[in-house]
N, CA, C and O atoms as a CHARMM CRD file, in Angstrom:
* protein
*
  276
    1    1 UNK  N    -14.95900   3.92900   9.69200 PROA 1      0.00000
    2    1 UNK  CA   -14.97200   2.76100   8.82000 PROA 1      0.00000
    3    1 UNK  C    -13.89500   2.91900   7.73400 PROA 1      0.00000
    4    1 UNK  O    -13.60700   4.02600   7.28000 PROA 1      0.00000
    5    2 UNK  N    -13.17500   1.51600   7.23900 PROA 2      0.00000
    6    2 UNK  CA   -12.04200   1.83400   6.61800 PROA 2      0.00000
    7    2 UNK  C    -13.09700   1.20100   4.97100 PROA 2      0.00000
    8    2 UNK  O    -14.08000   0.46400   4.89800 PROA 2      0.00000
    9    3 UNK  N    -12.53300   1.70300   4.22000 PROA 3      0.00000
   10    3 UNK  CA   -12.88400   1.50700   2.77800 PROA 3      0.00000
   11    3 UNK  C    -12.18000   0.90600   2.07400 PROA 3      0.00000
   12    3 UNK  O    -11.15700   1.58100   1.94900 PROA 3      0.00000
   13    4 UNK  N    -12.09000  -0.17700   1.40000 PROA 4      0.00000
   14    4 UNK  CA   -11.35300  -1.15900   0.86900 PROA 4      0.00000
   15    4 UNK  C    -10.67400  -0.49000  -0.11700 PROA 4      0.00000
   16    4 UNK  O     -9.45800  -0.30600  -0.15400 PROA 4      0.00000
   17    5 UNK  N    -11.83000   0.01600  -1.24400 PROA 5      0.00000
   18    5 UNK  CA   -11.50200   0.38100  -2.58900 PROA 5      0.00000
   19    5 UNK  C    -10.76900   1.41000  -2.34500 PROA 5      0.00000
   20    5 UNK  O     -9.65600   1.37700  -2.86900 PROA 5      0.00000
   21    6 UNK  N    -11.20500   2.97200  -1.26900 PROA 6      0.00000
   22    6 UNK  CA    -9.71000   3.89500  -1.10300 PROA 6      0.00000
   23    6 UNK  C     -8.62400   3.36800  -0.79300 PROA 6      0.00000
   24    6 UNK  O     -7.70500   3.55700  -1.59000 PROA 6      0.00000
   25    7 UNK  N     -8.40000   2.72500   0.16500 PROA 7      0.00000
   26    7 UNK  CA    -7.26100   1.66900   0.35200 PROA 7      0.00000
   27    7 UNK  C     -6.29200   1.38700  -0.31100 PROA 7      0.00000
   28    7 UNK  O     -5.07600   1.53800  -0.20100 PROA 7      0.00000
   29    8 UNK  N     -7.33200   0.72500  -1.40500 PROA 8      0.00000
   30    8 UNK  CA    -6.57200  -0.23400  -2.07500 PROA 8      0.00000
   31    8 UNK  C     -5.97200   0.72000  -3.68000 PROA 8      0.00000
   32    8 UNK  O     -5.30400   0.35500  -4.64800 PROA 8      0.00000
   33    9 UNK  N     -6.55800   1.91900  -3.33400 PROA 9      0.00000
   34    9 UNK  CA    -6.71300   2.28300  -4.72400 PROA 9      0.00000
   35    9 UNK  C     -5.26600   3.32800  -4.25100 PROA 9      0.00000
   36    9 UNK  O     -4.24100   3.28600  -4.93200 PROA 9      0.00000
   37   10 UNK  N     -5.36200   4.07900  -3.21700 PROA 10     0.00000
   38   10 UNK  CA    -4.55900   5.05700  -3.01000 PROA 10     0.00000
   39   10 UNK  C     -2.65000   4.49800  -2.63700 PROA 10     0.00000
   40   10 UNK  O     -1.57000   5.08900  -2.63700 PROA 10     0.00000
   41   11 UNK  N     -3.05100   3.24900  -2.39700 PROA 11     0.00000
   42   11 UNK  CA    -1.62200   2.37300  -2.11900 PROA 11     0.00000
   43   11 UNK  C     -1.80400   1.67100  -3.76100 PROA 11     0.00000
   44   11 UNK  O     -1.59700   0.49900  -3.44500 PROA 11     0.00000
   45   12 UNK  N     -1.97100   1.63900  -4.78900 PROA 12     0.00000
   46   12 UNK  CA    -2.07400   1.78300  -6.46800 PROA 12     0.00000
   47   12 UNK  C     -1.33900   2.64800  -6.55000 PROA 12     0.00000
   48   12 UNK  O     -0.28100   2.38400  -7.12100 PROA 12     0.00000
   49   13 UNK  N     -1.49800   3.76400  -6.14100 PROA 13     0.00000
   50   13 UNK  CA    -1.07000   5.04200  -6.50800 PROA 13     0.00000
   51   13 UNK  C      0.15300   5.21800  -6.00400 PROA 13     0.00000
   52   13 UNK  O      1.01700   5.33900  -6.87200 PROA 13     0.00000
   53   14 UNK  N      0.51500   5.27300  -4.92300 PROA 14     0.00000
   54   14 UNK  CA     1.64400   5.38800  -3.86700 PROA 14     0.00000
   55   14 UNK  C      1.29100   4.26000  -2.96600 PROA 14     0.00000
   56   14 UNK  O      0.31600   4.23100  -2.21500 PROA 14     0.00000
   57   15 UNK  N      2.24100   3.28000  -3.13000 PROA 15     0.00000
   58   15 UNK  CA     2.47800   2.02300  -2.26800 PROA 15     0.00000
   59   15 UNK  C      2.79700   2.95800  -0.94500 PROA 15     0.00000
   60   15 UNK  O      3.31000   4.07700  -0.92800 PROA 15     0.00000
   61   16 UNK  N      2.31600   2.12000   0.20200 PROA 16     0.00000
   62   16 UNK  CA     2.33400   2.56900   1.63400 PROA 16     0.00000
   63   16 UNK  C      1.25400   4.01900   1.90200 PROA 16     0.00000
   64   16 UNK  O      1.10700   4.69100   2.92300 PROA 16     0.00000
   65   17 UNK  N      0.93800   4.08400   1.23400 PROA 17     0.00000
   66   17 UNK  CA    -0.40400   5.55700   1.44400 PROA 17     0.00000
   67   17 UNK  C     -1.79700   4.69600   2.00200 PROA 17     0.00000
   68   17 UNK  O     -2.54800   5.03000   2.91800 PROA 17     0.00000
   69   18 UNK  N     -1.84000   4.02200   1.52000 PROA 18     0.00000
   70   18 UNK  CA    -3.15000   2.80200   1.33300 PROA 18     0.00000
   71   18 UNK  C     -3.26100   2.06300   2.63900 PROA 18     0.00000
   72   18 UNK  O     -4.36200   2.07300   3.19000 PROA 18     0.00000
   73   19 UNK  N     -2.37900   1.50100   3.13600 PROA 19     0.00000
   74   19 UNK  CA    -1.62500   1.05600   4.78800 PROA 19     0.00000
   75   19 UNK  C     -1.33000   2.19600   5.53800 PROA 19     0.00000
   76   19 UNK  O     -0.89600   1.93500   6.65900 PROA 19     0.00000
   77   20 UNK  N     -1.41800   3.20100   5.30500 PROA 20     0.00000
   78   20 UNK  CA    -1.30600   4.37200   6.20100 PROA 20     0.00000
   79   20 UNK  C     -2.65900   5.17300   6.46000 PROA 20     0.00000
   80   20 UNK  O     -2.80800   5.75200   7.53700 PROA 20     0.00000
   81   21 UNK  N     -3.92200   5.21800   5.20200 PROA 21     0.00000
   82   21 UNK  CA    -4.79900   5.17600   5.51900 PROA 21     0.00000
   83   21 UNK  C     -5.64700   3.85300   6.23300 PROA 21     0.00000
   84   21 UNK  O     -6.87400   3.83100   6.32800 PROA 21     0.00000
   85   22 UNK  N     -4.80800   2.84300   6.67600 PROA 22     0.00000
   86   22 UNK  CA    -5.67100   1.96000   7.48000 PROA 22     0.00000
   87   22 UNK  C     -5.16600   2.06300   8.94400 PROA 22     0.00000
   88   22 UNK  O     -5.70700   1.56100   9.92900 PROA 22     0.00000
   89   23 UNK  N     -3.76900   2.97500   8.89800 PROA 23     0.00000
   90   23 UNK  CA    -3.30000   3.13900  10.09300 PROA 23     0.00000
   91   23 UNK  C     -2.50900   2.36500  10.62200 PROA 23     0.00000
   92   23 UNK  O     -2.21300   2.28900  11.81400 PROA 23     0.00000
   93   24 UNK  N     -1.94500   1.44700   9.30600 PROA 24     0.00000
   94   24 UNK  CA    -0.53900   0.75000   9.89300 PROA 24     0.00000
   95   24 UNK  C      0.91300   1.52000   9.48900 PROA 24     0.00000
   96   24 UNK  O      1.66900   1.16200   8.58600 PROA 24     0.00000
   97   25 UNK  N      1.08900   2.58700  10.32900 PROA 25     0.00000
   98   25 UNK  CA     2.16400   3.23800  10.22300 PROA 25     0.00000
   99   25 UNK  C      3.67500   2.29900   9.58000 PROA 25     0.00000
  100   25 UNK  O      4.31500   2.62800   8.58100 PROA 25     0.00000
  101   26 UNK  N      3.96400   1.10200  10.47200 PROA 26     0.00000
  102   26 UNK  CA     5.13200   0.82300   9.97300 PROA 26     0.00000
  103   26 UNK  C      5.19500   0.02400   8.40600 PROA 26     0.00000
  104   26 UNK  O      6.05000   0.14100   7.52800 PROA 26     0.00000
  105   27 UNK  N      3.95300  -0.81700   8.43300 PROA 27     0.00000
  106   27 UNK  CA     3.96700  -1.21200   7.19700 PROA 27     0.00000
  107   27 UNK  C      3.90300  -0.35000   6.19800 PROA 27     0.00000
  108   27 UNK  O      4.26100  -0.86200   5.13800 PROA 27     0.00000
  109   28 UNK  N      3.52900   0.97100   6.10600 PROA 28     0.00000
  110   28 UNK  CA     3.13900   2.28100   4.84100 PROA 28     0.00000
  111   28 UNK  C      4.27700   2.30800   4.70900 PROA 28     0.00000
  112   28 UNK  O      4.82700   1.80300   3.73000 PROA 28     0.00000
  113   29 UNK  N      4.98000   2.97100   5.76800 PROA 29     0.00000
  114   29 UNK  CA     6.49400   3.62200   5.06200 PROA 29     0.00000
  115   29 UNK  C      7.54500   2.70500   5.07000 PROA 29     0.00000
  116   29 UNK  O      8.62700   3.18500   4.73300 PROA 29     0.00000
  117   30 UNK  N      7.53000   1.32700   5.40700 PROA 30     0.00000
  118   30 UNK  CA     8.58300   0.36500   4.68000 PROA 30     0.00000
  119   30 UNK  C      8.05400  -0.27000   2.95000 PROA 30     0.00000
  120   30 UNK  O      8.53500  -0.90800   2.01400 PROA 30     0.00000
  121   31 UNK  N      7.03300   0.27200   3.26000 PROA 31     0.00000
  122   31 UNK  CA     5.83400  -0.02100   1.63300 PROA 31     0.00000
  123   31 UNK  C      6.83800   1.48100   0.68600 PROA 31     0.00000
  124   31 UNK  O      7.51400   1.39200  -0.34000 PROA 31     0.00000
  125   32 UNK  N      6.57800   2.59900   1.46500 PROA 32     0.00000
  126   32 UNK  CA     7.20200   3.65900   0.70900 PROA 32     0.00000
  127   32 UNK  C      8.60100   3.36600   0.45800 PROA 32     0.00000
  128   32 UNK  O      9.03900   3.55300  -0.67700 PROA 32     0.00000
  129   33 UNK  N      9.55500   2.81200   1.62400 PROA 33     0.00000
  130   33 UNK  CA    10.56200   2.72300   1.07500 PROA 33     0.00000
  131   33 UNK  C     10.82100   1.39000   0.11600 PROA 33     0.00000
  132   33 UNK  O     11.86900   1.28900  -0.52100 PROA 33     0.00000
  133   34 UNK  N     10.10300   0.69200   0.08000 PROA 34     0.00000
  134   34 UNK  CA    10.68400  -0.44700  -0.95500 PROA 34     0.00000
  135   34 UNK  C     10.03400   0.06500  -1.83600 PROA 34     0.00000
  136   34 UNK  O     10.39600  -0.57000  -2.82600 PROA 34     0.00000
  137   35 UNK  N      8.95800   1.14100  -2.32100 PROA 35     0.00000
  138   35 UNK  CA     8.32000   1.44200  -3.55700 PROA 35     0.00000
  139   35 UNK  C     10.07200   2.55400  -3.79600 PROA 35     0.00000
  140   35 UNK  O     10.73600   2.13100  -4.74200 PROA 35     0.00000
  141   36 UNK  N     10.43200   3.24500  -3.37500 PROA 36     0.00000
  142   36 UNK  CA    11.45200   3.86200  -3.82800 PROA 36     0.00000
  143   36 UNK  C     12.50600   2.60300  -4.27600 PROA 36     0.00000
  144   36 UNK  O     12.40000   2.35100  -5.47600 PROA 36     0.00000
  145   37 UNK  N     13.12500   2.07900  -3.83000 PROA 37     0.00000
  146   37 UNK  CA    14.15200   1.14400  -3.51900 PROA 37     0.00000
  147   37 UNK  C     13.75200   0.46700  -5.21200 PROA 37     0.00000
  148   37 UNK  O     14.42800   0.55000  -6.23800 PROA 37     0.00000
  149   38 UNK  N     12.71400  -0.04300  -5.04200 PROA 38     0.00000
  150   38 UNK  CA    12.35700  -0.88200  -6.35100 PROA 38     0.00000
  151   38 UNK  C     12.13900  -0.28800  -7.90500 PROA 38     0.00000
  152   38 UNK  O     12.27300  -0.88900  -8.97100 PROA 38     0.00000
  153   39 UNK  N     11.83100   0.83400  -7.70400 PROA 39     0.00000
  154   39 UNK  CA    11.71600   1.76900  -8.90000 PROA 39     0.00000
  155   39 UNK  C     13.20200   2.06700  -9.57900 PROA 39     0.00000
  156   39 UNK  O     13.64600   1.70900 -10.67000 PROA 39     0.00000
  157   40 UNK  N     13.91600   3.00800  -8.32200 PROA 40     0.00000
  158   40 UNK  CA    15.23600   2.96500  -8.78200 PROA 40     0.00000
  159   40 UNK  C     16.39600   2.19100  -9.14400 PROA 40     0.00000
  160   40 UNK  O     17.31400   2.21900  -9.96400 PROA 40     0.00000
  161   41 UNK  N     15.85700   1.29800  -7.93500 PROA 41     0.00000
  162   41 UNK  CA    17.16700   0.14000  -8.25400 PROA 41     0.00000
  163   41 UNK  C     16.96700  -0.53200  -9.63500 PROA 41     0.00000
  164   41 UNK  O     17.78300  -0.57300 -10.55600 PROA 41     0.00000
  165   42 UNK  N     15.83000  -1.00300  -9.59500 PROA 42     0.00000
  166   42 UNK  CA    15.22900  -1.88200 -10.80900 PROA 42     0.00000
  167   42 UNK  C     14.84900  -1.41600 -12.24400 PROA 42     0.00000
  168   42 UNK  O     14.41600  -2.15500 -13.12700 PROA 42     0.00000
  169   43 UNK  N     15.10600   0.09600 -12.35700 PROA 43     0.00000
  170   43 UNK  CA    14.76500   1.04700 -13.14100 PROA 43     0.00000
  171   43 UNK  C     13.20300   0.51800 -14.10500 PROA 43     0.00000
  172   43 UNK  O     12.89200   0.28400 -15.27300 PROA 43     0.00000
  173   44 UNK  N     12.35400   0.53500 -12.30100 PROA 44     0.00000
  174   44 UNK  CA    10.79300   0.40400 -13.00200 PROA 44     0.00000
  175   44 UNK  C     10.53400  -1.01000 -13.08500 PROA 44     0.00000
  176   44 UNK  O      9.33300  -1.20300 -12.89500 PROA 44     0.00000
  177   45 UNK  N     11.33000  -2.35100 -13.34500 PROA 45     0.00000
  178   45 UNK  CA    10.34100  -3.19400 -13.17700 PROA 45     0.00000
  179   45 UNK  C     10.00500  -4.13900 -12.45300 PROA 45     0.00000
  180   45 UNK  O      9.17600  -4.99000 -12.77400 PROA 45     0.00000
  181   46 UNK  N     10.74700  -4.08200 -11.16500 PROA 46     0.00000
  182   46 UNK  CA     9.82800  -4.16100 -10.10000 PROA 46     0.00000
  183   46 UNK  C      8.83100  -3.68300  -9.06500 PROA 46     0.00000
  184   46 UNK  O      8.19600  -4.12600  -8.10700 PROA 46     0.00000
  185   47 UNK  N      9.04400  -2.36100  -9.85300 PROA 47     0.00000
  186   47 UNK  CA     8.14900  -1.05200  -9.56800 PROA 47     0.00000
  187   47 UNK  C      6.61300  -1.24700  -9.59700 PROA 47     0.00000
  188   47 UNK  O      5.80800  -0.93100  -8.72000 PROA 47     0.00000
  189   48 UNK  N      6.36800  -1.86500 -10.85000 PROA 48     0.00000
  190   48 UNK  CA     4.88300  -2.48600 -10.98400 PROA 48     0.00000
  191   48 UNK  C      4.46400  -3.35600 -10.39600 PROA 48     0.00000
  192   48 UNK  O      3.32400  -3.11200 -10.00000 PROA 48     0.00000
  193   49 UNK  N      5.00000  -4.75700  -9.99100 PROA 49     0.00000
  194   49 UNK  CA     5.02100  -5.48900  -8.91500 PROA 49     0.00000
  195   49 UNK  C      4.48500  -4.83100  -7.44100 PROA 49     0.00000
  196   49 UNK  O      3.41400  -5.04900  -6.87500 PROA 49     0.00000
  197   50 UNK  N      5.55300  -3.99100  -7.03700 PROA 50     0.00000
  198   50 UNK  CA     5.36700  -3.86000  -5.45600 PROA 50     0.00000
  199   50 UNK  C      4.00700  -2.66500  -5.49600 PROA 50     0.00000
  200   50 UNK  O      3.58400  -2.34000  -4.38700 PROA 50     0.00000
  201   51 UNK  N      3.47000  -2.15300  -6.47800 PROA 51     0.00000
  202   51 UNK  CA     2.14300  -1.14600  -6.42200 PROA 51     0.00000
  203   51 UNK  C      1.05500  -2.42600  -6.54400 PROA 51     0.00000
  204   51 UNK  O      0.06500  -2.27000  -5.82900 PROA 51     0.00000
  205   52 UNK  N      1.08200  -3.67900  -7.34300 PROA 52     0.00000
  206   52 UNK  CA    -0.04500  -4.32700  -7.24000 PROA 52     0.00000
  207   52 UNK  C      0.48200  -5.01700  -5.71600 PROA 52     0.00000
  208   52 UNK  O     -0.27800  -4.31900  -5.04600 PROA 52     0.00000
  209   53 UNK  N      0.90200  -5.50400  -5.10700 PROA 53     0.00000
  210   53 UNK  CA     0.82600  -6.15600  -4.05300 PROA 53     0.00000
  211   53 UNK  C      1.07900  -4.90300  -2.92300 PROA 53     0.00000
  212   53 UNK  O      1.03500  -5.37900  -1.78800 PROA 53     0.00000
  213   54 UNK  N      1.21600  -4.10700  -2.91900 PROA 54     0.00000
  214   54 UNK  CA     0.91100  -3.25700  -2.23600 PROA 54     0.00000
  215   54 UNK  C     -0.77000  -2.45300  -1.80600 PROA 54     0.00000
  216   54 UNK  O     -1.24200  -2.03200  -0.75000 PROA 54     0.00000
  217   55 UNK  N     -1.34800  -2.54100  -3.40900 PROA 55     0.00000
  218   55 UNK  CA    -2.25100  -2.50200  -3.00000 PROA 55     0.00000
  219   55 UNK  C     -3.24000  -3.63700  -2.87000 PROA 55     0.00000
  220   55 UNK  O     -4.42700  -3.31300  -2.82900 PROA 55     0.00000
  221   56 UNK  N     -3.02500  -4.52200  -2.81900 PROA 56     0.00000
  222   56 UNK  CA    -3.59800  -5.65800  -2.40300 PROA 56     0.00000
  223   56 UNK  C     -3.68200  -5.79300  -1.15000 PROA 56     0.00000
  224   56 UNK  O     -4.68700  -6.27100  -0.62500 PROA 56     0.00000
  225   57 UNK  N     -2.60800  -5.38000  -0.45600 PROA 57     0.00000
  226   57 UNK  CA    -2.52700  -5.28000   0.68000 PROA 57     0.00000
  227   57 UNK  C     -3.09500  -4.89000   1.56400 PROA 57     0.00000
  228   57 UNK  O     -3.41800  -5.50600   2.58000 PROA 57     0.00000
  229   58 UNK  N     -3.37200  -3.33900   1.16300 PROA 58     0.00000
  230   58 UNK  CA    -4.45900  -2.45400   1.95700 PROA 58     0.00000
  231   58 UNK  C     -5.74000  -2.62800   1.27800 PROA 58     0.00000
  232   58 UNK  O     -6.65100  -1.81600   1.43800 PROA 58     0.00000
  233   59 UNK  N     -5.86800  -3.86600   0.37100 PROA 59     0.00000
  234   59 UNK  CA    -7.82000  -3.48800  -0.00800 PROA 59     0.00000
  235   59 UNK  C     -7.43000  -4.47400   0.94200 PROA 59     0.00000
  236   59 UNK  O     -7.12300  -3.93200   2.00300 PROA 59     0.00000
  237   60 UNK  N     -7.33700  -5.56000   0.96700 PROA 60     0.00000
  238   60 UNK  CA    -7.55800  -6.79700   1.83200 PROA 60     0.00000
  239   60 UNK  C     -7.59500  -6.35900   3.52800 PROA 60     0.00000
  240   60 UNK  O     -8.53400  -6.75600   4.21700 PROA 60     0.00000
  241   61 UNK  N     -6.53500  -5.54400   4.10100 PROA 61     0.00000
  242   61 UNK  CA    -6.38500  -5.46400   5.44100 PROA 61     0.00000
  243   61 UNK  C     -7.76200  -4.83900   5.87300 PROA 61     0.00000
  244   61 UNK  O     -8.40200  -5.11700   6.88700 PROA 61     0.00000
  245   62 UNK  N     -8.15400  -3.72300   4.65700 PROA 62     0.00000
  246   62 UNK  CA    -9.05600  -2.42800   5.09500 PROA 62     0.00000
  247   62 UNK  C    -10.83400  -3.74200   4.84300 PROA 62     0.00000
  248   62 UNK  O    -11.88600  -3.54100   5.44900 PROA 62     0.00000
  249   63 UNK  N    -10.67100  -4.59300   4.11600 PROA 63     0.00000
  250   63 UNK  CA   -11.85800  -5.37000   4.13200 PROA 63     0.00000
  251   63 UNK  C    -12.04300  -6.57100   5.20800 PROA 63     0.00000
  252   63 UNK  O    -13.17500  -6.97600   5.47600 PROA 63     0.00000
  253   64 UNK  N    -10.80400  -7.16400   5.85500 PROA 64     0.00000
  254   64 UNK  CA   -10.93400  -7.51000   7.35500 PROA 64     0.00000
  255   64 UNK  C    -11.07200  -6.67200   8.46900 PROA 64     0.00000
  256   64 UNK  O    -11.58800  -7.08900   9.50600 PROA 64     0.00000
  257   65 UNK  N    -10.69000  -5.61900   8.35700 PROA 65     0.00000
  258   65 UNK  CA   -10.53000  -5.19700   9.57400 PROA 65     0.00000
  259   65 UNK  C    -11.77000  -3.46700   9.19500 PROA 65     0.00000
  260   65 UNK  O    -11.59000  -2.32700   9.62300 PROA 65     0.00000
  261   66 UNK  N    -12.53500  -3.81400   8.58200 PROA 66     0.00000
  262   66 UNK  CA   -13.40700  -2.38000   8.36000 PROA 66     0.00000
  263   66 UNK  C    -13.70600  -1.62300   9.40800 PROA 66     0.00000
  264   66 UNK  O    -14.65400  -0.94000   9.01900 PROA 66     0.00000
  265   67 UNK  N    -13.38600  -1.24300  10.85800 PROA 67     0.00000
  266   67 UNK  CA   -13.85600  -0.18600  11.76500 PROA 67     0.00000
  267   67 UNK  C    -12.59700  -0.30900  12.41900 PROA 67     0.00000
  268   67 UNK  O    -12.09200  -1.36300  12.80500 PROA 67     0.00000
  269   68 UNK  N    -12.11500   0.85500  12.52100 PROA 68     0.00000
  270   68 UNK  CA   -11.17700   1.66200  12.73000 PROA 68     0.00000
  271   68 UNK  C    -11.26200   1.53600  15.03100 PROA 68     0.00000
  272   68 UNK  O    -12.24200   1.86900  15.69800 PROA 68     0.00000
  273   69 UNK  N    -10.41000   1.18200  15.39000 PROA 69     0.00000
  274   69 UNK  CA   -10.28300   1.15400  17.25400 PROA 69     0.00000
  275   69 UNK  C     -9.51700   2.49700  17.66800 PROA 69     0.00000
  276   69 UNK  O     -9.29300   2.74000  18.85400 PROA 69     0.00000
């Protein structure tokens, strides 16, 4: 069973971790690379942006799709 709130909380933390604990490999690490991409390029403020919709991402996916195939 997937857990919304880890999900959603651990892609908070590190965008694409959160989608990688739901087991969407490609979406995590294009999540990781635009969380890099956006930090640096933007020096931070679109950085905050892509962690809330990032983790929005994985509470929402991990609360449709709660059991793991």
């Amino acid at each position: 069973m997937r857990n919304p709130v880890i999900a959603g909380v651990l892609s908070f933390l590190v965008p694409g971790v959160g989608q990688l604990y739901n087991g969407q490999i490609f979406w995590g690490l294009l999540w990781l690379l635009l969380f890099g991409v956006s930090w640096i390029g933007t020096a931070g403020f679109l950085g905050w942006i892509v962690h809330i919709i990032s983790a929005w991402s994985a509470y929402s996916y991990a609360k449709d799709h709660p059991v793991r195939l």
